[in-house]
C-alpha positions in Angstrom: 141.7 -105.4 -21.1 145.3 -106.5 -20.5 148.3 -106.6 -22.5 147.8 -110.9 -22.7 144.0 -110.5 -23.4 144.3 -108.3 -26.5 146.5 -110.5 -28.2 144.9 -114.1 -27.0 141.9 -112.4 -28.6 143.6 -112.0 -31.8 146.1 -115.5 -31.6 144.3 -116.6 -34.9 145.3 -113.6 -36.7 148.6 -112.7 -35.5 151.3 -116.5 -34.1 152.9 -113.7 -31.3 153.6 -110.1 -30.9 156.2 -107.9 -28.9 154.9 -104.9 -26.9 155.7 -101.8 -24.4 153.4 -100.5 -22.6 154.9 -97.6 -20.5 158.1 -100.0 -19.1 156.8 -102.8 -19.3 157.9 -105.1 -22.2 155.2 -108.1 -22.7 156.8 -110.9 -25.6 153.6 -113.3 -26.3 153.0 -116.2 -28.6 155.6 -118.0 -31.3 157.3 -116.6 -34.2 155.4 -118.5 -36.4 152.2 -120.4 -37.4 152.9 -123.6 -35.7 156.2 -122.9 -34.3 157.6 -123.7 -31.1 159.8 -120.6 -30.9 158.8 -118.0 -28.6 158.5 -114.5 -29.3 161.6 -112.6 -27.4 162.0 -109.0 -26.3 165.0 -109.1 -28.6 163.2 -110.2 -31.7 163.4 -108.0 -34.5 159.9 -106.6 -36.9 160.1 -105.2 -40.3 158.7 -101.6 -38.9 157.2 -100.4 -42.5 156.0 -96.9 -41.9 157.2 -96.5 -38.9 160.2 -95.9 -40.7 158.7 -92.2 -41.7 159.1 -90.4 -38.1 162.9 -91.8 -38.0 163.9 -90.0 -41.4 161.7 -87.0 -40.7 163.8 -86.9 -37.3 166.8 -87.2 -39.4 165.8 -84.4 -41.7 165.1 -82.0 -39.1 168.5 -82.5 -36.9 170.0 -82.0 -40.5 168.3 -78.2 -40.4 169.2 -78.0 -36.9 172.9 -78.1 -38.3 172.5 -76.1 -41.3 172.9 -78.4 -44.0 169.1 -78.4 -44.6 166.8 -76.1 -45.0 163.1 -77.0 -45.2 161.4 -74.0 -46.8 164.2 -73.8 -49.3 163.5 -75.3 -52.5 165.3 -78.9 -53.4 166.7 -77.5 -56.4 170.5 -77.4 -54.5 170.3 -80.6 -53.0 167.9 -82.5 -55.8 168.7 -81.0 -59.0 166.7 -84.0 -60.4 163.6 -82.2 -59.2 164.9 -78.4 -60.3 162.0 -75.6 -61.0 159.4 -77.7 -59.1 158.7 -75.5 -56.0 159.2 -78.3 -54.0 160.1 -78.0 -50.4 161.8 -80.5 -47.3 158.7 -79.6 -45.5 156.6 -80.8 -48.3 158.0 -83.9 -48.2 157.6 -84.2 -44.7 154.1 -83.0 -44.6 153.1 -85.7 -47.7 152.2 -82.5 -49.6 155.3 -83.7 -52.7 151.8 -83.7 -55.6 152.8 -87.5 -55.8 151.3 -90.1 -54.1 149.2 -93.3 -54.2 146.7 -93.7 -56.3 142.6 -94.8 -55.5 141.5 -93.9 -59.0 143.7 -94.3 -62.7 146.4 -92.4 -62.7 148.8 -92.9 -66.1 151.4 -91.2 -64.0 151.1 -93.8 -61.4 151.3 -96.4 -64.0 154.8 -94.3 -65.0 156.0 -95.0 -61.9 155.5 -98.6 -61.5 157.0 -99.5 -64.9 160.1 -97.6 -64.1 160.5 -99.7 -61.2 159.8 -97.0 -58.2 158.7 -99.6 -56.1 156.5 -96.8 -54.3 154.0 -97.7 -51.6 154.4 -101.5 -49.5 157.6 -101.6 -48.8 157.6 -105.0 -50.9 159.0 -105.5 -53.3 161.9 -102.8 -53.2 163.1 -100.7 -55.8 166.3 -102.5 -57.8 167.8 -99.2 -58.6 170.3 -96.9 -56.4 169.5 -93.9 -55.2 170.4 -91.3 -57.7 169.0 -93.7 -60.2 166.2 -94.1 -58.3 165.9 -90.3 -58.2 166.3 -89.7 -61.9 163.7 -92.0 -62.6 161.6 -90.1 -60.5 162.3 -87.0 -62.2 160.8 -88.3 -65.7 157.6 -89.0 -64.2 154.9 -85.9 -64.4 153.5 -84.9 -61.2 150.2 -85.6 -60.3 149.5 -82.3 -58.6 151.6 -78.8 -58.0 153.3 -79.2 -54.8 151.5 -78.5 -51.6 147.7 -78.7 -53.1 147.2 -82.0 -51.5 148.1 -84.5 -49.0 148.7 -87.5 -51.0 150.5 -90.6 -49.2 153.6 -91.5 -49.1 155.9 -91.0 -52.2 157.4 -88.3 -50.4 159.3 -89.4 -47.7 161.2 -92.2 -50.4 162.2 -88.5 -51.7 163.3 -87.3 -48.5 165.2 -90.2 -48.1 167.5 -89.1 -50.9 167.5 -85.3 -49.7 168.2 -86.7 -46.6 171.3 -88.6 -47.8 172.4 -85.6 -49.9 172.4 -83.5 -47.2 174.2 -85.6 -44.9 176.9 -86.4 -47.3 176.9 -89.8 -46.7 174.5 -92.7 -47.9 170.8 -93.0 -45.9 172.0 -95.8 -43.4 175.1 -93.9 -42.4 173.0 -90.4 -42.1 170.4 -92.3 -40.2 173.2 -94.6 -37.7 175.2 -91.0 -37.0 172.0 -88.8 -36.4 169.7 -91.1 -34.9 170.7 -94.5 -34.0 173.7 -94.2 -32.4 172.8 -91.0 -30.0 170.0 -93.0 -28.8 171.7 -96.3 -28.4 169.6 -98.0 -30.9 171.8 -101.4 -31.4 169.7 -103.3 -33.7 167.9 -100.6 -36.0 168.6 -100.5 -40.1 168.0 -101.6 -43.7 168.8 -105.2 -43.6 169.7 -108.0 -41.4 173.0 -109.5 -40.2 173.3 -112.8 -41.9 173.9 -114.1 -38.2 171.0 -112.6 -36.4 168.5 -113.8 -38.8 167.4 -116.2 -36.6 165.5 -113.4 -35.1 163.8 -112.1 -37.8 160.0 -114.3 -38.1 158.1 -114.8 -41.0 155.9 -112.0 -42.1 152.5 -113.2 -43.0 149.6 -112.0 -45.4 146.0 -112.0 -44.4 145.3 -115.4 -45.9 148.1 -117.1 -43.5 150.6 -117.6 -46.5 153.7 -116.4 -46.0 154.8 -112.9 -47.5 158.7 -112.9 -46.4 160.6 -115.4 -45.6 163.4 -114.8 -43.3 165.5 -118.0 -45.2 165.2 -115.7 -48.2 164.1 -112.1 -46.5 164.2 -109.2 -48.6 165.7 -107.7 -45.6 168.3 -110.5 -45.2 170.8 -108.1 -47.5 171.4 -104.5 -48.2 168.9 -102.6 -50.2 169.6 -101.0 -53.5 167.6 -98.4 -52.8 167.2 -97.7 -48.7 163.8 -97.1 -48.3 162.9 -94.5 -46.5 159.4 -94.4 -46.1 159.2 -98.1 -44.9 162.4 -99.9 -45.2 163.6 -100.3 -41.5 164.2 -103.5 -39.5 164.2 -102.7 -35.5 163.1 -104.1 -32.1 160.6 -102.9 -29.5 163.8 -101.6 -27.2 165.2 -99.8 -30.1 162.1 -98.0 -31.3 161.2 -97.7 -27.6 164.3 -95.6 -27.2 163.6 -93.2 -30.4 159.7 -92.6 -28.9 160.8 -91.4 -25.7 163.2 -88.9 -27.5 159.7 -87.8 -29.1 158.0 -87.2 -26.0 160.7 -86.6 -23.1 163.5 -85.3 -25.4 167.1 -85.4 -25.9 167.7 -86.0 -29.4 165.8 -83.0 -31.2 165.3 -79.2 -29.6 161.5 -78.4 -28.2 161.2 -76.2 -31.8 161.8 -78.6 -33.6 159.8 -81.7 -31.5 157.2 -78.9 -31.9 157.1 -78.8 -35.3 157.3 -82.8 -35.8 154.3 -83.0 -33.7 152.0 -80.0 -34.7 149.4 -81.2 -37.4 150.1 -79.4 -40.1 147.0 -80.1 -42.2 144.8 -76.9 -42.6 141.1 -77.2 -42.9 141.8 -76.1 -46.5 144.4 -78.8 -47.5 142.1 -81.7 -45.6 138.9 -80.7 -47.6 141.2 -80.6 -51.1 142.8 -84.3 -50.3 140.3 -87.1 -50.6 142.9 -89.5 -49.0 143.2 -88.1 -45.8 139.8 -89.6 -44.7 141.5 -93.1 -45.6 144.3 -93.1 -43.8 144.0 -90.5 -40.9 140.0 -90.6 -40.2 140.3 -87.5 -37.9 143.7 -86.9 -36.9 146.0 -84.8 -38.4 149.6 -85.3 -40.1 153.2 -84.1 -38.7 156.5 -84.9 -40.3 155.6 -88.3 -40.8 153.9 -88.7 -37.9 149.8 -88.5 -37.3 148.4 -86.2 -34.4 145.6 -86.6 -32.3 144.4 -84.6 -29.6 146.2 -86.5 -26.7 149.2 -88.9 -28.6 151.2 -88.8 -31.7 152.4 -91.8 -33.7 152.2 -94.0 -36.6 151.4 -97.7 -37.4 153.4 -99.8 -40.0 151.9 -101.7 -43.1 153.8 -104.8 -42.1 151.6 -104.9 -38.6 153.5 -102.1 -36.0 152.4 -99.4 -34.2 153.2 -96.7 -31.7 151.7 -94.5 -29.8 153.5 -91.8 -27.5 151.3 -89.4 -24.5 152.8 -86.0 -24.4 150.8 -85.2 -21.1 152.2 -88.2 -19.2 155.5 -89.3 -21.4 154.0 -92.9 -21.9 155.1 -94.9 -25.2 153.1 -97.7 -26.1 154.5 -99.9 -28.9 152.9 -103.2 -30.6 154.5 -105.4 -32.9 153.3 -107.9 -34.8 153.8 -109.6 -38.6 151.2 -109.2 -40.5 150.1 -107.2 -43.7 147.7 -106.0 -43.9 148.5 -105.0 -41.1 145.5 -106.4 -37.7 144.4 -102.7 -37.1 141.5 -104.1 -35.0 144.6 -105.5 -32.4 146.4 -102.1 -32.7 142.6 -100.1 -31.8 142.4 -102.7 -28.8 146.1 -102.4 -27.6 145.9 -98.5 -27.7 142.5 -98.5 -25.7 140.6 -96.9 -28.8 
């Protein structure tokens, strides 16, 4: 089925989508339910989780340079989190003992009252980072670090550790390591007020709409820079950071190697009842899932990607939807 197909299949869910399939850049449908704007290449998607493999790329140029090390303990860096055994790699590998919770869970409870704003990347948190970070602190773990693999608490850690180690605050780290090197123009935590005319309407499943660009969350600069699922982008920017994944340039092979090498033992799948949930069979990265042939990662807000080691191919979808129309992404990506 061809790129058009999969989406008129799915026009009642989704008003348009943006995709790349290998260089091939396919813009279908409207902006909106009922618009008459078209969907551009240069339009721009709240990416949600796909947020996750651009800080865990961040993090590990950061090692690369010596200013982080990701089996040392965070005590240095975080002192917020001192005495915990936590590690950069547990972050990145989800294995922080905090995470989202299927069953009650008073510590969960903890953190929503103190105003985490952990898991959809809406509504964000109102509080700055180390405020955000000593908040954090107060709350009990769920689990000893590295006992399960519990999504995704840990990478709105590794944002901070991220931002520590780079001495400057998350955007800056994230523009000087990431964006910029890879010419990714239109990539960050919040909109220009005069390119929000490119920014649609994200819907929720019941066709109301969830955020509105006239009053977008992402129309101004986040207290807290989320960095689990905070970032705006377009599919030539995020096209750009994929094919560093998979064809290099930005990171050394080690260290693409270790980004891409599922790092969930047998062990630490049986002991995390999530897993099942939100990997089926693959397995987990830094912030990236791994299967057999591709990498990549899907975001709550209705993105995916998909990159082919073997052949170099990046295929990218996005769409603006939460939930977000998994049935569309298991078409486009031929599953």
């Amino acid at each position: 089925m061809g790129v058009e197909e999969v989406f008129e299949r799915y026009s009642e869910v989704v008003p348009g989508a943006v995709a790349l399939v290998g260089r091939r850049v396919v813009a279908v449908g409207t902006t909106a339910f009922g618009g008459v704007e078209p969907m551009r290449r240069d339009t721009l998607f709240r990416i949600a989780s796909m947020t996750k493999p651009i800080t865990a790329a961040a993090a590990v140029l950061l090692a690369e340079e010596g200013a982080l090390d990701l089996d040392e303990p965070v005590d240095r860096l975080l002192p917020e989190l001192a005495g915990r055994g936590i590690t950069a790699r547990h972050l990145l590998t989800l294995r922080l003992g905090f995470g989202l919770a299927f069953e009650p869970s008073p510590e969960w409870d903890r953190a929503v009252a103190l105003g985490l704003a952990l898991g959809p990347p809406k509504p964000a948190s109102p509080h700055g980072p180390d405020e955000w970070l000593r908040r954090f602190a107060s709350v009990p773990p769920m689990r000893p670090p590295g006992e399960r693999w519990m999504y995704d608490a840990g990478f709105a850690v590794l944002g901070v550790l991220v931002a520590r180690a780079g001495g400057r605050p998350l955007g800056a780290v994230l523009r000087e390591r990431v964006f910029e090197p890879l010419g990714m123009v239109d990539t960050g935590f919040s909109v220009p007020p005069e390119e929000l005319h490119r920014l649609p309407p994200c819907y929720a499943d019941d066709g109301s709409v969830f955020d509105d660009p006239a009053d977008s969350q992402w129309s101004r600069e986040p207290a807290f820079p989320d960095a689990a699922g905070g970032l705006v982008s377009t599919v030539d920017d995020y096209a750009r950071f994929a094919r560093a994944l998979v064809g290099g340039g930005l990171l050394s092979a080690a260290s693409l190697r270790a980004m891409t090498t599922d790092h969930l033992t047998p062990e630490l799948r049986a002991a995390s009842p999530h897993v099942p949930i939100f990997l089926g069979e693959a397995g987990w990265g830094f912030g990236l899932a791994v299967e057999r042939d591709r990498f990549g990662w899907s975001g709550g807000l209705g993105t995916s990607f998909s990159c082919y080691p073997a052949t170099g191919d990046v295929e990218i979808v996005l769409t603006q939807r939460t939930p977000p129309p998994t049935d569309l992404f298991d078409a486009f990506h031929g599953r």
